[in-house]
N, C-alpha and C positions, 0 to 999 in steps of 0.2 A: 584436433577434436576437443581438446582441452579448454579454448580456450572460448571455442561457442556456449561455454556453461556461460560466459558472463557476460551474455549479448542480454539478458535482465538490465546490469549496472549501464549499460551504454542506451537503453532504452527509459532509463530512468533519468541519465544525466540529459540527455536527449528534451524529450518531456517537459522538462525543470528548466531549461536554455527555452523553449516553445513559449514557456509558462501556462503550460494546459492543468486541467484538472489534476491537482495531486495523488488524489486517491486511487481513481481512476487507472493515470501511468501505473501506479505501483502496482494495481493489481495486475495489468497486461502484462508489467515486467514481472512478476509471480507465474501468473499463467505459462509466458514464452519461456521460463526460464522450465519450470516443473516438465513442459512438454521438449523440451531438449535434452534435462539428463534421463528420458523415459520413464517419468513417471504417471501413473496411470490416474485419472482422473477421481475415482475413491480415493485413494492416496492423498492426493494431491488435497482434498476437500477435507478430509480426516487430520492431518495437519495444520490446516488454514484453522479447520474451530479447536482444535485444543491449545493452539497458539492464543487463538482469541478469549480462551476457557483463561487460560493459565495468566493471562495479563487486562482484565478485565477491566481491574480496577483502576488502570493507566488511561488506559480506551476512555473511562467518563470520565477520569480528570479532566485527557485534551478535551473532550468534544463539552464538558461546560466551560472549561475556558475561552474555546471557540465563538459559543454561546455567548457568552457573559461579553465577549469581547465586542461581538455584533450587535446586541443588545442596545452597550455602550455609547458606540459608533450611530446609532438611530437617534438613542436620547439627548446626546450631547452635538448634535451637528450645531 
């Protein structure tokens, strides 16, 4: 039963080998993973935004980098 907690990582590595949506995969592997060790969807939701609260500032680093990097990629073809 141990080891169905980390059917997330094999859903992610999964995903990644596909090359589907990153974001996406990870939250399905979030999702699949929270409703395996029984946790209950408050929970589960209540963690997602304090994790988001707590690391905020990394969140708009990537996504202007992201940005900036696509931007780029339009100007400079």
């Amino acid at each position: 039963m141990e080891l169905l907690k980390l059917l997330g990582i094999l859903i992610v590595v999964i995903g990644f080998v596909l090359k589907l949506d990153s974001i996406l995969i990870i939250t399905i592997a979030a999702i699949v993973t929270a409703l395996v060790v029984g946790m209950n969807p408050v929970t589960f939701l209540e963690t997602l935004g304090s994790s988001f609260v707590a690391n905020r500032s990394m969140c708009v680093f990537v996504m202007v980098i992201f940005k900036w990097r696509k931007l780029h990629s339009l100007l400079w073809r």
